[in-house]
Each structure stands twice: as C-alpha cells, then as structure tokens.
C-alpha positions, 0 to 999 in steps of 0.5 A: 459479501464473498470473502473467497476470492481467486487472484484475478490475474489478468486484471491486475495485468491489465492495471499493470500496463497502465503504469508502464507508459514510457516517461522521460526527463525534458528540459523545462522553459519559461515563456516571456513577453517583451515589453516593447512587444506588449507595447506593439501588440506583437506578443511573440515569447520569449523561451528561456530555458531553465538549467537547474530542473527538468520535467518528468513527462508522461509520453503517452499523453504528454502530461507533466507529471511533476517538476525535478532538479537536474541531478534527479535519477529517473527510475521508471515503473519498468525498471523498478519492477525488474528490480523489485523481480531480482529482489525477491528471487535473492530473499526467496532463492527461487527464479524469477516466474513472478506474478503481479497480482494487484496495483495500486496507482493514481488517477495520473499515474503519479506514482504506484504500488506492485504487489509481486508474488511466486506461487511456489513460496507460500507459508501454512498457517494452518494445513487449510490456510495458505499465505503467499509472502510477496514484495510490494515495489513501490515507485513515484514520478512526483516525488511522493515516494522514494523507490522502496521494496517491502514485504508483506503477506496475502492470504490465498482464500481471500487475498487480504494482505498485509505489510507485516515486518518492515525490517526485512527488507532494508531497501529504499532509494531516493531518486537522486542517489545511485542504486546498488540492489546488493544493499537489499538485506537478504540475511536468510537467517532474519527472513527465516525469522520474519515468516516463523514471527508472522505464523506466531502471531497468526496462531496466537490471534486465535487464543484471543476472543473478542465480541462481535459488537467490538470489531469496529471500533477495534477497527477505528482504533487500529486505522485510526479513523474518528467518527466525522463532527459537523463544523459550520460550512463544513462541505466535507462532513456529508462525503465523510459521514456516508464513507464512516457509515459505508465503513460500518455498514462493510465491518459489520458484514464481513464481522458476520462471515469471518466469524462464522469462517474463524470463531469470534477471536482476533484472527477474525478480526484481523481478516476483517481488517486486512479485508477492507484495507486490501480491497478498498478499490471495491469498498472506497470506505476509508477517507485518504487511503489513496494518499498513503495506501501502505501506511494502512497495509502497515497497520494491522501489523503494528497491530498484532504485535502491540495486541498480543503482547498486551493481550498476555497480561492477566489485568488485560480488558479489550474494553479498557484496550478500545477505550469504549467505556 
C-alpha cells in the first residue's frame, strides 16, 4: 500500500468540473386531469403552477435536484468557490493563486466538498514533514448542507487531511439568508493560535506509544464504527461485514508502514486514520461516509485534543482508554 502521494492536481480538476454545471431555480407545477376528461377519455392536464416553491434544476441533464420554498438563495458551486477564494486570501494574507486538490460530491451532484490549498502556506511540523492548511468549501442544492467554510490540514507526504479547529473559521450561511463574507472570522491573532495548537498536538503524538495490535480498535473507537451483528433477514450484514473486514484488512496494512515511517506512537496512528478517512474514494471501507464525509474529517481532531489530555495523566491505561479489556 503506497502511503507517498503527489497531489493529483489534474484530476481533482477534472472532478471539479463536474459540479460546475449550470443550475437555476424553475417554477414548479402539478399536472391534473379533468373529470369529465377522464369520463371522455380525453386526458389532456391541467398545469397549475405552484407559487410558494421553485425547483432547483441541473441544466446539464435537466435533472430535478431537489424541491425549494420561493425565498431559497440559490448559491451555485461556482459562487461558493470564489467565496471559499476570497476567504482564505483574507485568513492566509496571501493572493488568490489557489489549488483544488480534491472534491468530494455525490452520484447526483447534490451537494459537494472542495478542498482549497495555496502552495505558498505550509506549516513545518518537522523540518521533513510539511502541512498545507486549506478551507473545505462546502455547498448543497438539496439542502444537505448550509454553505460553510472550514479549515482543515493536509499532510504534504501522503495528503491525509483533517478538519482540525472549527472554531477558526466562524462562516456558514443557510440559503435563505443573505451572505456577508465580512462575517468571515479572520481574527490573525486566533488563527495564529489554531496552527501554533495544531503543531502542538502533532509533536505530543509522538510521546505517546501504542501497540500495533491496538490501532484498529483505537480506530473503531475514534470513527465510531461497531463490528456488524447478523439480524434475522438482515440483507445488509453481508455488505457490512465485508467493508468492516476491508476495514481491518487497510488498518492493518498502513498500521505496517506508518509504523515503520513514525515508530509505533500516536502520530502513527493518526496518519492511519486520516489515511483511510482522506482516501476512502480508493478504499470504500467505512459504511455512510458519503453521507456526511466531514463528520469524519472531524474526528481525528476530536480526537487528539481528547487523547492528549487524557494521555497526561499518570493513571493513564490506553487499554482502559479503547475499552478492550
């Protein structure tokens, strides 16, 4: 399993393209028949037009991507990227030479997530081991999601990324309100802090040591994922038990070579983790994670500021921790 990757920029542009198709609001009708139509076999509907909504449609294909009350502020793909742009050049003080270097979306392009980076802006861990902080622009035509900006860290190597501190970022609009990017929080001095807590945090993972034999199910612990129970005509259990088993299977395997990469020690852990939750479009092992993809970006974070603190305390067992025994 390579765990060295290069940004694959031109794919992730390529994917970016995809959930730039033009979408407008439409108004929606009803069809009805007549009676005395039915009656005389003459079924020509009726259209009534419907006032209080309007249907977000997809022009590329014409699909119906969802149904909207008539106050709903329609924010394309395009125009949240360009915010997400503006939003990063005000935290970072840097211009707007930006790079997409994944998208997270949909089969029907309902909604999507784009991760933003400026090559210029990187964090050193260690002298070896750079971190490109970027904004996760997230936006929905279905109402999935509000449109939000986050910021998160990638790690250079093996570009595993994680939503780290939420509260650095203090933007997300629902689409029926106005937007005002001078609400973004770009207090310098807080950002300043995020990134100083995040390298912190990095170099106390690796005062911590935990056996191999326990990553995955610190890892179940931390992603909250249950090892599958066979129910009575339960048709699912056979899907879910052989993505646990690929689950297992990928852990174990990048357990092995970011071990061999860190030394058996927290930060180990933490790139297996952010290894399978920034590339499950090449593993597909956690069950739902289309559904809510940054709740797992999330985690890890949660994570590490939970784990060091606990970890501090001299009563402290990561047996008792995992719950294994």
């Amino acid at each position: 399993m390579n765990i060295n990757r290069e940004i694959d920029y031109e794919s992730a542009n390529a994917k970016l393209q995809d959930v730039l198709f033009k979408v407008e609001k439409e108004p929606v009708y009803v069809e009805l028949i007549p009676i005395e139509s039915t009656l005389f076999n003459h079924s020509t509907p009726e259209k009534i037009l419907i006032n209080e909504y309007n249907a977000i449609v997809n022009k590329s294909n014409n699909d119906i991507l969802s149904v909207v009350s008539r106050n709903y502020n329609l924010i394309t793909n395009q125009k949240a990227l360009e915010l997400g742009k503006e939003a990063f050049t005000k935290l970072f003080n840097v211009n707007a030479d930006m790079k997409v270097y994944k998208v997270i979306t949909s089969s029907r392009k309902t909604f999507c997530h784009i991760d933003l980076i400026h090559e210029n802006v990187n964090l050193k861990v260690w002298e070896q081991d750079a971190w490109f902080p970027f904004i996760r622009v997230t936006n929905s035509y279905n109402r999935t999601y509000a449109l939000a900006f986050e910021l998160g860290f990638v790690r250079k190597l093996c570009l595993n990324g994680v939503i780290f501190n939420k509260k650095t970022i203090k933007v997300k609009y629902s689409h029926t309100g106005n937007i005002d990017l001078f609400q973004i929080n770009a207090d310098i001095s807080q950002l300043e802090s995020a990134k100083a807590d995040f390298i912190n945090h990095m170099l106390n993972l690796k005062r911590f040591y935990i056996n191999e034999s326990l990553y995955f199910p610190l890892l179940c612990k931390v992603l909250d994922i249950k090892k599958p129970i066979k129910n009575e005509n339960d048709f699912s259990y056979e899907p879910r038990q052989k993505m646990y088993n690929d689950l297992n299977a990928q852990t174990i395997s990048l357990t092995s070579e970011y071990i061999k990469q860190e030394g058996s020690n927290a930060y180990a852990f933490f790139n297996v983790i952010t290894d399978l939750v920034s590339h499950q479009d090449e593993y597909k092992s956690i069950a739902g994670f289309n559904l809510n993809p940054t709740k797992y970006f999330l985690k890890p974070a949660i994570w590490v500021e939970e784990f060091v603190e606990k970890a501090e305390k001299r009563d402290f067992k990561i047996e008792e921790y995992i719950n294994v025994l």
